[in-house]
C-alpha positions as CSV (number, residue, x, y, z in Angstrom):
1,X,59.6,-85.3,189.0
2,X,60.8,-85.4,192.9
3,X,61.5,-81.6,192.3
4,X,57.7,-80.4,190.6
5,X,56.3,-82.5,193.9
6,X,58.3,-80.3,196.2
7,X,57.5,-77.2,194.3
8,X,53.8,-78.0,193.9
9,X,54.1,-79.1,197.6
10,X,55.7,-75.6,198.9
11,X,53.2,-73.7,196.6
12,X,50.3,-75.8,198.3
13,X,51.6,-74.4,202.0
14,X,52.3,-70.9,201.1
15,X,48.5,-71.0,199.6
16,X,47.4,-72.3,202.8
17,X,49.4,-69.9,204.8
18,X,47.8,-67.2,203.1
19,X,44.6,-68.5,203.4
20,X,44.2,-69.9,207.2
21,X,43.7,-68.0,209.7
22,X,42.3,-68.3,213.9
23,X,38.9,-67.6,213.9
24,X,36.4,-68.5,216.7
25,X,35.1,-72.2,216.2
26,X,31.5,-71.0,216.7
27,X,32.0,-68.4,213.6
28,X,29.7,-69.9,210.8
29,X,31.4,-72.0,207.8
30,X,35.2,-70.9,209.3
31,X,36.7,-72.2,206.3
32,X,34.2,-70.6,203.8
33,X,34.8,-67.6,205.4
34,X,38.6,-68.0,205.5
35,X,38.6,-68.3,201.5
36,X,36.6,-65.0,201.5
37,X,38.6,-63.0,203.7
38,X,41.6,-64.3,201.8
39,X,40.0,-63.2,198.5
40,X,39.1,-59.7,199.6
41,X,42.8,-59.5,200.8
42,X,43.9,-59.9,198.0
43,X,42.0,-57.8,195.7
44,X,43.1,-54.9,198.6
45,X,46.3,-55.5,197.7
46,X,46.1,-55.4,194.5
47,X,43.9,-52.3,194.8
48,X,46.7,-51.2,196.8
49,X,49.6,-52.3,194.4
50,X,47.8,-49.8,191.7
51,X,47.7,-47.1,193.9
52,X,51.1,-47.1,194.8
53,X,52.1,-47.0,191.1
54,X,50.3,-43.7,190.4
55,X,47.4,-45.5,188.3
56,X,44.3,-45.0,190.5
57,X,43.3,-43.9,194.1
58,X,43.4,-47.4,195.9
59,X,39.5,-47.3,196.8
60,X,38.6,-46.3,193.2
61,X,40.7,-49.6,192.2
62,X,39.1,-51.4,194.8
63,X,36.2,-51.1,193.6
64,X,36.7,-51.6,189.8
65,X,37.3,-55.2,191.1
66,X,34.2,-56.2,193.2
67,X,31.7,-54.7,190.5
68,X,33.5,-56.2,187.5
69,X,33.2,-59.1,189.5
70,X,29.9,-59.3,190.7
71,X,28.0,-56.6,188.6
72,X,23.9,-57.4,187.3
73,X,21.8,-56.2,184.5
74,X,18.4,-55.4,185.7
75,X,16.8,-58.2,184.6
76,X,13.2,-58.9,185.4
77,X,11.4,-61.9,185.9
78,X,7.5,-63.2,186.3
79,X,7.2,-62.5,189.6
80,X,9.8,-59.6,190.1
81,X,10.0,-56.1,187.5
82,X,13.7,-54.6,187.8
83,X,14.4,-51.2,186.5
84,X,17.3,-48.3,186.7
85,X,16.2,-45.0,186.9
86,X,17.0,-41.7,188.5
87,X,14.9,-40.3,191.5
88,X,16.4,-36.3,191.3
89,X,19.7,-37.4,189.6
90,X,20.2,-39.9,191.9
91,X,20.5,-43.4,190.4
92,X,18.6,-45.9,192.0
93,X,17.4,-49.5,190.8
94,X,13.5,-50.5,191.5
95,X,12.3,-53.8,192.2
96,X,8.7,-54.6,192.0
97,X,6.9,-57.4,193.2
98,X,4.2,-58.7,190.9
99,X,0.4,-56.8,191.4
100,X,-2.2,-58.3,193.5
101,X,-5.8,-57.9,192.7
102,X,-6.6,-57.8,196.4
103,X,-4.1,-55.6,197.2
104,X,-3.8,-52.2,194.6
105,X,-1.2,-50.4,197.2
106,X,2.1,-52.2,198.0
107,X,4.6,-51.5,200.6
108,X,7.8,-50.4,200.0
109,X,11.5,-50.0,201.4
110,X,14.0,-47.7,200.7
111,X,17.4,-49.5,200.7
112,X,21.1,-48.6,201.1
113,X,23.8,-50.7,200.6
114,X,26.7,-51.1,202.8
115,X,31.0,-51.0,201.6
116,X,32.1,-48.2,203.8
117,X,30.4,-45.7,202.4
118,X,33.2,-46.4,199.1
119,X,32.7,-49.7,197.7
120,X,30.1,-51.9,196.6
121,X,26.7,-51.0,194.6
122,X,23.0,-51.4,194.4
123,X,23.8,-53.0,191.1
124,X,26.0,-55.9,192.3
125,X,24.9,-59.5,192.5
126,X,24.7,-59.8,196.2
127,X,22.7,-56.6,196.8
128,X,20.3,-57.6,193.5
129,X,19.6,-60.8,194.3
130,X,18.6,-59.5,198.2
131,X,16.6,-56.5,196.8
132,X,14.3,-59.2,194.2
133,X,14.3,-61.3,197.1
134,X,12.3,-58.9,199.4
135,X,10.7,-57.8,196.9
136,X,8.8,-61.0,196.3
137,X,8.1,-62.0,199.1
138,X,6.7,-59.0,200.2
139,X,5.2,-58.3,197.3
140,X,6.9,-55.0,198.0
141,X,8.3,-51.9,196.1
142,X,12.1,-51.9,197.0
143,X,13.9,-48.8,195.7
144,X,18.1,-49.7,196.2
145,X,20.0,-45.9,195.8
146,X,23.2,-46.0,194.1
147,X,24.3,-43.1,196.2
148,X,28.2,-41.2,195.0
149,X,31.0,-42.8,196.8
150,X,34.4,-42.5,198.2
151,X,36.5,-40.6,197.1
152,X,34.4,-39.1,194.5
153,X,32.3,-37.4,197.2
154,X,32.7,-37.0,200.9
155,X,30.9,-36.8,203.8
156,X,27.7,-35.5,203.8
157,X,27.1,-36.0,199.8
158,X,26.1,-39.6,200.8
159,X,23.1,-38.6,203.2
160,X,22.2,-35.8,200.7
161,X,21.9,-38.5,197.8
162,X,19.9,-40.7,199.8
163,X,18.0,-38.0,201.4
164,X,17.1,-36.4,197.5
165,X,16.0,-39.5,196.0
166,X,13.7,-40.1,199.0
167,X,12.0,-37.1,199.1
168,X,11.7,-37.7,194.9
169,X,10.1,-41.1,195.5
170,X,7.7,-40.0,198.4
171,X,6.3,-37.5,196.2
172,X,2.5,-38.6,196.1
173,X,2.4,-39.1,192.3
174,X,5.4,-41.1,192.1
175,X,4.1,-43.0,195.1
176,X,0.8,-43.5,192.9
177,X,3.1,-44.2,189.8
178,X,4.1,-47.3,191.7
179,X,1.1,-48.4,193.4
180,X,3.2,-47.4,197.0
181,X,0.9,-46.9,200.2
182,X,2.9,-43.7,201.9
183,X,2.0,-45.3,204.9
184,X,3.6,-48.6,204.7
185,X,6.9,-47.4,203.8
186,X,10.7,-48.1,205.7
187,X,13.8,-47.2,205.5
188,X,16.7,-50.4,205.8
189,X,20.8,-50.8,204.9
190,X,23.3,-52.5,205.8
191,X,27.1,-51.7,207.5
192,X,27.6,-47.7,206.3
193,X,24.0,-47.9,204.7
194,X,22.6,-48.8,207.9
195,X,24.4,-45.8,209.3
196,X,23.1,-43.9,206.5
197,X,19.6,-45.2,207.1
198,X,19.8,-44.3,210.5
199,X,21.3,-40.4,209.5
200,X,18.0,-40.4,207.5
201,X,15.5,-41.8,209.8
202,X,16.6,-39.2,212.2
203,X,16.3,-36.1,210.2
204,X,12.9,-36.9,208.1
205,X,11.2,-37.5,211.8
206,X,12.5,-34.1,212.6
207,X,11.0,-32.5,209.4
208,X,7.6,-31.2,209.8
209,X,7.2,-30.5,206.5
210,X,7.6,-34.5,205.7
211,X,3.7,-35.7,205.7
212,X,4.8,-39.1,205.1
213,X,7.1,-40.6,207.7
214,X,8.8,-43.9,208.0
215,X,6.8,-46.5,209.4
216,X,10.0,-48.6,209.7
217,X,13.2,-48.8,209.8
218,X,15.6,-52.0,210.3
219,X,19.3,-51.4,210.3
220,X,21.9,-54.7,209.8
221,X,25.0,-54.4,211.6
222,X,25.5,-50.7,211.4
223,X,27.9,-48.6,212.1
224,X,26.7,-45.5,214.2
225,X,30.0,-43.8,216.1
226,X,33.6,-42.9,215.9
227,X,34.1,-41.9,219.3
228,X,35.5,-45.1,220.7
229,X,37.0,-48.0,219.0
230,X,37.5,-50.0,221.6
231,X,33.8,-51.3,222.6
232,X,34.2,-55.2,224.0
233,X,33.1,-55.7,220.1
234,X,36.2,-53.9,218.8
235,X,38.7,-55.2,221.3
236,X,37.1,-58.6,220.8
237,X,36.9,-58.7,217.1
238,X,40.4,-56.5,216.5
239,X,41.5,-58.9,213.3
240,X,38.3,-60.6,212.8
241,X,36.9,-61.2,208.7
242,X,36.2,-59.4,207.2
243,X,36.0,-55.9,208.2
244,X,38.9,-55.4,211.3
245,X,39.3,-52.8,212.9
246,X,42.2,-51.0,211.3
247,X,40.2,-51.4,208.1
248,X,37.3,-49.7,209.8
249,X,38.6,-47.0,211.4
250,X,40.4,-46.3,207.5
251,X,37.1,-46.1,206.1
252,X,36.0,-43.2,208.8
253,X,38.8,-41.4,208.4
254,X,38.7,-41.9,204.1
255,X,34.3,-40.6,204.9
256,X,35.3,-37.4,206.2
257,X,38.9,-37.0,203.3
258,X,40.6,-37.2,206.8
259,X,44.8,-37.0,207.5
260,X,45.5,-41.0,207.9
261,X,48.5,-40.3,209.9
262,X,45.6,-39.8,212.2
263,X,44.7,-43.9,212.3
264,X,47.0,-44.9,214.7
265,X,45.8,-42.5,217.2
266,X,42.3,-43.0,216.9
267,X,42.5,-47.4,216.9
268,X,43.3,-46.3,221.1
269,X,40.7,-43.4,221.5
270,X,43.2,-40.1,221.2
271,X,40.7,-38.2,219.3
272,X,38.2,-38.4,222.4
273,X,40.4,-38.4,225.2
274,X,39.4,-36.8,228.1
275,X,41.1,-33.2,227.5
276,X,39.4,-33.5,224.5
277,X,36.8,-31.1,225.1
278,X,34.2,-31.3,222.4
279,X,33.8,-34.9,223.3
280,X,33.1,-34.5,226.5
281,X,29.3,-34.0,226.6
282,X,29.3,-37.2,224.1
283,X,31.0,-39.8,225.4
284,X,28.1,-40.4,228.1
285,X,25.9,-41.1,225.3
286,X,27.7,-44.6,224.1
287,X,29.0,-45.3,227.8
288,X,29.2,-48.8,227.3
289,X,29.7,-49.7,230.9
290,X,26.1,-48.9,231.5
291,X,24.3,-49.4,227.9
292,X,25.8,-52.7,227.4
293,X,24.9,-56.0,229.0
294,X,27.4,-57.9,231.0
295,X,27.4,-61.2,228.7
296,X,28.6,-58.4,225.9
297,X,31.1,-56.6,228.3
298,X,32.5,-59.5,229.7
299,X,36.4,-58.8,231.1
300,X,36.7,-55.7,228.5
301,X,37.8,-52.6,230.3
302,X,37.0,-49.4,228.9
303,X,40.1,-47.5,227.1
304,X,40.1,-44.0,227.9
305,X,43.2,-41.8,227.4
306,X,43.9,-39.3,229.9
307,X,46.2,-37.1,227.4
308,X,45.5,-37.4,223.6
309,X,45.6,-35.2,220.2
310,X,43.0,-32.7,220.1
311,X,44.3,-31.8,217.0
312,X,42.5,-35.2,215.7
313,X,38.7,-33.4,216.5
314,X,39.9,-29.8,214.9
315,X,40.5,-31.5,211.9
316,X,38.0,-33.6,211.5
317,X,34.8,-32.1,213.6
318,X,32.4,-34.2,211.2
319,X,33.7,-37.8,213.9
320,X,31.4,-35.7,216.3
321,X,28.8,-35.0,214.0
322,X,25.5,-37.0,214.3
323,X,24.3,-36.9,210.8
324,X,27.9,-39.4,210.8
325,X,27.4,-40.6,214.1
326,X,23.7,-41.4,215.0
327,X,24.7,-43.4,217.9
328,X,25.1,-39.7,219.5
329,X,21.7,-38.1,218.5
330,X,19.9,-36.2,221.3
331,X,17.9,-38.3,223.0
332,X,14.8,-35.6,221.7
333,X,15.4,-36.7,218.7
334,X,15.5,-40.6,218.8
335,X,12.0,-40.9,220.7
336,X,10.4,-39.4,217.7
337,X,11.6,-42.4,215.8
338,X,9.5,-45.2,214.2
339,X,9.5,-49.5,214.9
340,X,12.8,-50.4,215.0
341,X,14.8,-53.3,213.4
342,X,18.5,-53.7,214.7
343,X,20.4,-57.2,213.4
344,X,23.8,-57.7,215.5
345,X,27.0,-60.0,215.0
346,X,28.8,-61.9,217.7
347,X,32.0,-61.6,215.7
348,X,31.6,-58.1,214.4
349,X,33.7,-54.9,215.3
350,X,30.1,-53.0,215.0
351,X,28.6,-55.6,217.3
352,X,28.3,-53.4,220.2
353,X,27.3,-50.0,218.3
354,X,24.1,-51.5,217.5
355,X,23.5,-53.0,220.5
356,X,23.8,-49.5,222.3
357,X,21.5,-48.1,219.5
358,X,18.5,-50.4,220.2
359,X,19.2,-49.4,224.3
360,X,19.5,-45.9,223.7
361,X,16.1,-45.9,221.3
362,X,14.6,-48.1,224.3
363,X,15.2,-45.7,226.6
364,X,13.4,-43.4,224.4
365,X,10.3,-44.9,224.0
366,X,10.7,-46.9,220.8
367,X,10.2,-50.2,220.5
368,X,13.2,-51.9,219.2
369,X,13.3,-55.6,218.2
370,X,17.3,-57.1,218.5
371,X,18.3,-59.7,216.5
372,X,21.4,-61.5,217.5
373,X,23.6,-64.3,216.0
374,X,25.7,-65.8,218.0
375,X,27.6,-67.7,215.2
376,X,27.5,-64.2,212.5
377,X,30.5,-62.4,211.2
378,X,29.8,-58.4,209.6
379,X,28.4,-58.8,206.6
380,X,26.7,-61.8,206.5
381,X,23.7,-61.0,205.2
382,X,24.6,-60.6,201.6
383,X,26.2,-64.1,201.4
384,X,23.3,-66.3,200.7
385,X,24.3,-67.8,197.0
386,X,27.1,-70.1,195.7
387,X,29.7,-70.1,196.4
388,X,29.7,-67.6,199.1
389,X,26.6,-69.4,200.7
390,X,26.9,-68.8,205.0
391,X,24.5,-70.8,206.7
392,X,23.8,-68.0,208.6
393,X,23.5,-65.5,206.1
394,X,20.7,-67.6,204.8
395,X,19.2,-67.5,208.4
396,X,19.6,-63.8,208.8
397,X,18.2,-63.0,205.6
398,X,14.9,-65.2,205.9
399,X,14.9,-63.3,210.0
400,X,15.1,-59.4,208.4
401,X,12.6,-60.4,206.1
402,X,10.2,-62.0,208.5
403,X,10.1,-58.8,210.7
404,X,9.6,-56.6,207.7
405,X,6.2,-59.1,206.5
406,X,4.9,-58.7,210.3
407,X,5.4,-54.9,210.9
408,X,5.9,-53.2,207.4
């Protein structure tokens, strides 16, 4: 008997070690989101565990967990219709809100989920439950793209998904097909679908053959550059839950079938070092020094390597590319974009990247609303339901949504 108490007592730590970890006390629901972090952790390593044993690419694996996990039929309900269909062989699922006599023509959002441009799906529980969600209660049309992942498809398949099946649904008979007004229509994601949305927003309000334009767009916590991963956000939030740096910096270097022998290198800015020449004319562009304020600098110095590997760039031109990067656009081309929607994290790596975006679109002429939770960790959004319920995912939620009722 003494013997089972000491084992179940040993096994009771080592759970606990595993689990705890330091996170900022004004993080919301720290030990909620300790449990979490500690469950994604491990279905990395097991992901991991599988691809070391020649059975599947680790991200494939990965991903096999979270949707057999967390997958949904598209089931409908009174107030919302849910269907899958294909918008020019793109997959997308469409959510409905119930018709309104007085109002024949809804509005409508295009959405893009977020995972690193590898995991996750439109068809998951988390990104279901938000789509029917918006859909209601803006009695809105919400078309979620299941866009081709990692490492099925690389960099730039996933803009050209999103990009096809947009065009498709903008199409004035399809439009009519779902009672959409083409001029109450946005374009929204999350994470990499925020950066995806961005990539989009950017080149249909550079296309003149586009008669229908985005009247919105609202990007949550995206991620817009590669150039410099050490913005106060990234030095601050180095090991923060759930998306760390390392893990980050991974996922841009898996986006573009990169060498990752290449990660170390890039976690202290060698790629854009200053003889780095292709950088050069970039780096002013997300000079956080000047675009960020100083209750988000704080003590952070910039980290700027004299000396680095240019080799990094040669191989991998698309980091400097701003169809991946829209944090880097020509300033030309970010004044012709529409109303603006940014939500930003305190304790997010991609804190800061937003932050810059909504300056830098400022600057241009385009008015920008910024959203910022002090208490918010990357990713909250999506955790509004038992038992991954965040107090302020439900707060961030019911804020996005607001804004799109008042300027969709």
């Amino acid at each position: 008997m003494r013997s089972s108490c000491v084992l179940l007592t040993a096994l009771v730590a080592l759970v606990a070690y595993y689990i705890y970890i330091p996170l900022p006390s004004a993080v919301s629901d720290p030990w909620k989101l300790m449990l979490l972090d500690a469950t994604f952790r491990s279905a990395q390593q097991v992901s991991n565990l599988i691809h070391s044993l020649g059975l599947s690419h680790h991200l494939l694996a990965l991903n096999f967990i979270i949707i057999s996990f967390g997958k949904k039929r598209a089931w409908s309900s009174a107030q919302v219709k849910v269907t899958d269909t294909d918008f020019d062989g793109v997959e997308v699922r469409v959510f409905e809100g119930s018709p309104k006599p007085e109002e024949p023509l809804k509005r409508s959002i295009i959405y893009i989920h977020g995972g690193g441009w590898a995991l996750a799906s439109a068809k998951i529980r988390y990104y279901d439950e938000l789509c029917t969600a918006m859909a209601e209660e803006l009695n809105a049309v919400i078309v979620s793209i299941e866009y081709r992942l990692v490492p099925k498809v690389y960099f730039p398949a996933q803009i050209h998904d999103v990009v096809h099946a947009t065009k498709y649904f903008l199409q004035p008979e399809v439009l009519h097909k779902y009672s959409v007004d083409p001029d109450r229509i946005g374009i929204s994601g999350d994470s990499a679908g925020g950066n995806l949305a961005a990539a989009v927003g950017q080149q249909f309000s550079q296309d003149a053959k586009l008669k229908d334009k985005f009247k919105v767009q609202a990007l949550i916590y995206p991620v817009l550059q590669a150039l410099d991963f050490n913005t106060p956000s990234y030095q601050q939030n180095v090991n923060t839950p759930i998306l760390p740096r390392y893990v980050m910096v991974k996922y841009w270097v898996d986006y573009f079938q990169g060498n990752h022998d290449f990660v170390q290198a890039m976690i202290v800015n060698n790629h854009t070092s200053l003889d780095v020449e292709e950088a050069v004319a970039l780096r002013a562009r997300l000079n956080w020094t000047s675009l960020l304020p100083a209750s988000i600098t704080k003590g952070y110095r910039p980290v700027m390597q004299t000396t680095g590997n240019a080799r990094i760039v040669r191989e991998i031109p698309q980091l400097l590319d701003a169809r991946a990067a829209p944090l880097i656009a020509d300033q030309e081309v970010l004044r012709h974009l529409p109303k603006t929607y940014i939500l930003t994290c305190e304790y997010d790596v991609l804190r800061d990247d937003g932050i810059m975006y909504a300056k830098r679109l400022e600057s241009a002429g385009v008015e920008v609303t910024l959203d910022h939770y002090e208490d918010g960790f990357h990713g909250c959004m999506i955790f509004t339901s038992w038992p991954t319920n965040f107090s302020v995912g439900i707060r961030t939620r019911n804020s996005y949504i607001k804004w799109l009722d008042q300027n969709l």
